[in-house]
C-alpha positions as CSV (number, residue, x, y, z in Angstrom):
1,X,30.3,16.7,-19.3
2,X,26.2,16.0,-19.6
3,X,24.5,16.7,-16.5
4,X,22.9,13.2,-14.9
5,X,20.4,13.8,-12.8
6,X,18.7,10.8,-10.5
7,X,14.7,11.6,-9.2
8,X,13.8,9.5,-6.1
9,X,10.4,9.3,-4.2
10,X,10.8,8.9,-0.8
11,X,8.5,6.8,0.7
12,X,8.9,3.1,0.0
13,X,12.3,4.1,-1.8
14,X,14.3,6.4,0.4
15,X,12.8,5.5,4.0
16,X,10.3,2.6,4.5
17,X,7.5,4.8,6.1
18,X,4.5,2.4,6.1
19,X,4.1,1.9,9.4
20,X,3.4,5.6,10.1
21,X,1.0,5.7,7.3
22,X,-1.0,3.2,7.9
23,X,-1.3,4.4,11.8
24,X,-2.2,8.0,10.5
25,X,-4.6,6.1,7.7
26,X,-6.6,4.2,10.6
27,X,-6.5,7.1,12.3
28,X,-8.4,9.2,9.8
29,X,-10.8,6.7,9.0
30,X,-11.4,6.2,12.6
31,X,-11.9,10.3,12.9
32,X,-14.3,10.4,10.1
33,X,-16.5,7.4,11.5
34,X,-15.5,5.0,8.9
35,X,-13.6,1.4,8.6
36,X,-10.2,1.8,8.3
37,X,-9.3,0.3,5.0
38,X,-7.2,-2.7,4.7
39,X,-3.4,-2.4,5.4
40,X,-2.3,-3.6,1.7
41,X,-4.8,-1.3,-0.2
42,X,-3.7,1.8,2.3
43,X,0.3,0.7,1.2
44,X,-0.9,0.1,-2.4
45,X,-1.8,3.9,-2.6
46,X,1.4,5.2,-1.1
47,X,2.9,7.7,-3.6
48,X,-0.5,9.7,-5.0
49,X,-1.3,13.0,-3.5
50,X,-4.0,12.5,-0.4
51,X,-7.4,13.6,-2.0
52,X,-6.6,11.0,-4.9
53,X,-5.4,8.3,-2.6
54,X,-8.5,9.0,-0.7
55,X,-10.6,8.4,-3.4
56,X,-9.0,4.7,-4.1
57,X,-9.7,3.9,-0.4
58,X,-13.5,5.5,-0.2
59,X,-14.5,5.1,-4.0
60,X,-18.3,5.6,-2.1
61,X,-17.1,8.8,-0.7
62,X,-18.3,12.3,-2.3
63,X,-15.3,14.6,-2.9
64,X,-16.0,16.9,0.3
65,X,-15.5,13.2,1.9
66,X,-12.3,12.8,0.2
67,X,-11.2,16.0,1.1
68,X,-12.2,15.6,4.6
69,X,-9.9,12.5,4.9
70,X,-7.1,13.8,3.7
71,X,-8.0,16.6,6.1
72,X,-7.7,14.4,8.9
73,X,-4.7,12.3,8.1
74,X,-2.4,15.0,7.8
75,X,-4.0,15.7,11.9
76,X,-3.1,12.6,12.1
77,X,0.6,12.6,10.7
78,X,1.7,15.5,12.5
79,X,0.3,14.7,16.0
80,X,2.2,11.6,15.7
81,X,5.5,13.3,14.7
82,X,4.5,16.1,17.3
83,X,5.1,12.9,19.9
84,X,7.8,11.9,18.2
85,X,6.2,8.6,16.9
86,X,7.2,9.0,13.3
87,X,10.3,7.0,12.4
88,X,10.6,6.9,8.4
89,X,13.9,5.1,8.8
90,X,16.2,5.0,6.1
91,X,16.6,1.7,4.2
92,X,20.2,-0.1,4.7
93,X,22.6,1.1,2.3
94,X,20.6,4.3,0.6
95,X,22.4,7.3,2.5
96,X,25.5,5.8,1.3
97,X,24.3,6.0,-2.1
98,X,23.0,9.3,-2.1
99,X,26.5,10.8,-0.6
100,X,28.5,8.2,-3.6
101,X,26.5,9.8,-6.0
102,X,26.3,13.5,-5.1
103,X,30.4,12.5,-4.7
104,X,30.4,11.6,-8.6
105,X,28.5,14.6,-9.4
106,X,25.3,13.9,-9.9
107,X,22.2,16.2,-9.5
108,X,19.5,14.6,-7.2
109,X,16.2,15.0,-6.7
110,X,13.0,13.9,-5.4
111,X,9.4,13.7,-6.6
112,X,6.8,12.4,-3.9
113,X,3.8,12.6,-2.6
114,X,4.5,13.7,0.9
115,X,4.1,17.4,1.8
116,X,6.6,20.0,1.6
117,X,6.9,19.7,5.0
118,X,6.6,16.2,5.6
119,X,9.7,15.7,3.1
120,X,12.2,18.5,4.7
121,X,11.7,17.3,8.1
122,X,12.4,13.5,6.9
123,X,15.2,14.3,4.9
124,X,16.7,16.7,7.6
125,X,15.9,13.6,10.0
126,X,18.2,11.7,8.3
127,X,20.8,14.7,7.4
128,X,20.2,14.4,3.5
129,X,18.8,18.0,2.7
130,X,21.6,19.0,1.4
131,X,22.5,16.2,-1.2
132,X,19.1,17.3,-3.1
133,X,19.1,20.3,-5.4
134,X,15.2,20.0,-6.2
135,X,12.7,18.9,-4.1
136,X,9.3,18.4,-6.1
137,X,6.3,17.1,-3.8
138,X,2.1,17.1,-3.8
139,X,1.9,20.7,-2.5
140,X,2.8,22.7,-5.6
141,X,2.1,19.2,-8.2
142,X,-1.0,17.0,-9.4
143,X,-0.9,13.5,-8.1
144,X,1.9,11.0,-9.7
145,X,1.4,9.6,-12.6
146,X,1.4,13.1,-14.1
147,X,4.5,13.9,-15.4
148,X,4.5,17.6,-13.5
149,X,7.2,17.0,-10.6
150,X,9.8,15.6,-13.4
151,X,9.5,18.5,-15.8
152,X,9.6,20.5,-12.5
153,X,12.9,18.7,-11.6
154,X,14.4,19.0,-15.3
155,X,13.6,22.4,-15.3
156,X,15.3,23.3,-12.4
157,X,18.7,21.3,-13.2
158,X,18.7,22.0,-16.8
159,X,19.0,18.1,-17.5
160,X,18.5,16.2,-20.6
161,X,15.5,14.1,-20.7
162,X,17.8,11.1,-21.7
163,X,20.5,11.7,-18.9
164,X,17.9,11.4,-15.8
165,X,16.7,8.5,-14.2
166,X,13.7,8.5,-11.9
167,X,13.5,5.8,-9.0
168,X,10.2,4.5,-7.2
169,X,9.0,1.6,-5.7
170,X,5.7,1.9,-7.1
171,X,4.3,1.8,-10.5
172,X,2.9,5.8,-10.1
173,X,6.5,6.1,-10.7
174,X,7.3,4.3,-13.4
175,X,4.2,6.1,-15.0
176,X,5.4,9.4,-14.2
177,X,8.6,8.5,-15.8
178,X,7.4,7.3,-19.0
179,X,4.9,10.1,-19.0
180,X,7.7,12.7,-18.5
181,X,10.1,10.8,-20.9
182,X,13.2,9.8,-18.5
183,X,14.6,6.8,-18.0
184,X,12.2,4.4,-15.4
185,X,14.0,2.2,-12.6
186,X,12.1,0.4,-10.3
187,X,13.3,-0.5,-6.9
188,X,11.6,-3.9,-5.1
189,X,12.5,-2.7,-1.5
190,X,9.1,-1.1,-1.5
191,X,5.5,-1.4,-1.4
192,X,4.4,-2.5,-5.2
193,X,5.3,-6.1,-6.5
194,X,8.4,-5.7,-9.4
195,X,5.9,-7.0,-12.1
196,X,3.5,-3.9,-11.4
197,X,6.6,-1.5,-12.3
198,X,7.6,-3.7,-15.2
199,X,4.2,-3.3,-16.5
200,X,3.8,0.2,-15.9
201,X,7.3,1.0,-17.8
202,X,10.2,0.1,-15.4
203,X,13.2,-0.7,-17.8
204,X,14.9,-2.3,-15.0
205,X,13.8,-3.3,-11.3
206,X,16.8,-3.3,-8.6
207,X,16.9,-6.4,-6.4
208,X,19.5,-4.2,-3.6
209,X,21.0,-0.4,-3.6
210,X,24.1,-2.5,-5.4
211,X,22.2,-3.4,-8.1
212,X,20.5,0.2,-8.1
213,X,24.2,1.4,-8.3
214,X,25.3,-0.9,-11.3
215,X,21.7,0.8,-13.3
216,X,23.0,4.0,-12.6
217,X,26.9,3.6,-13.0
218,X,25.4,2.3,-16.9
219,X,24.2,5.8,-17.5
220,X,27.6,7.4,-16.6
């Protein structure tokens, strides 16, 4: 039997975690002496590795600026989960999923732009770590669309190309799959409109995890 393996991000597709982003986004801004940007550009940016999203949100800024930023909204991230204000809760439906699909044998991963640490502690939140058998974030990868997390993850399972799917909210994504050659499925539970995955290579966009289920069950 051909090993499937399914690649989710987290944020936006996993757990909707743009409240505590945008609080830790103000929150930098704020600490650097800047305007916090506007709410939809900080969620449009969810997904790309901090000094990149910085750059999108402070195009004025100099790159000791950007890195400054980023600097302060990882402060700002783990001072709120120090006092327990970080939520990231699951959306309906997806921790069945993960245990009907780790139950049909397939490999899971994810590929996101959260921190190695920021990703352990919210899937050990939500008691998932052990469904996953690669975890690929920004720490060790360039920002999405770059194609590096998904040859990470195919490296590590020993997957076909053709037999994995990778799932994302936004269109960084859907570029990363395309770019890595796997299969691109969009999910519309997130933080980009379905038209920007479609036109950055989604073959499909889910409307609900049963739809997502139905996309996946057709590559069984």
């Amino acid at each position: 039997m051909s090993l499937r393996l399914a690649i989710f991000d987290c944020d936006g597709t996993l757990v909707d975690s743009q409240a505590d982003i945008c609080a830790a986004m103000d929150a930098a801004f704020v600490t650097a002496g800047l305007v916090p940007p506007d709410r939809n550009a900080t969620r449009r940016i969810v997904g790309l590795s901090l000094p990149e999203a910085m750059r999108r949100l402070c195009p004025e800024g100099s790159e000791r600026d950007h890195i400054a930023l980023a600097d302060h909204y990882r402060d700002a991230f783990r001072t709120r989960r120090a006092a327990g204000q970080v939520a990231e809760p699951l959306y309906e439906g997806i921790a069945a999923l993960i245990e009907e699909l780790a139950g049909a044998g397939w490999l899971l991963g994810v590929a996101t732009g959260k921190s190695d640490r920021g990703l352990v502690h919210c899937l050990e939140t939500h008691g998932l770590t052990g469904h996953f058998v690669t975890l690929q974030t920004a720490d060790r990868h360039p920002s999405k669309p770059h194609p590096s997390m998904i040859e990470a993850c195919l490296a590590a399972t020993g997957a076909a190309m053709s037999e994995t799917a990778m799932i994302g909210d936004t269109a960084f994504d859907m570029a990363m799959a395309v770019n890595a050659g796997v299969r691109a499925i969009g999910v519309d539970w997130g933080y980009h409109h379905p038209r920007d995955l479609v036109e950055a290579g989604a073959e499909a966009v889910a409307g609900s995890i049963a739809e997502l289920r139905l996309l996946l069950k057709g590559m069984e």
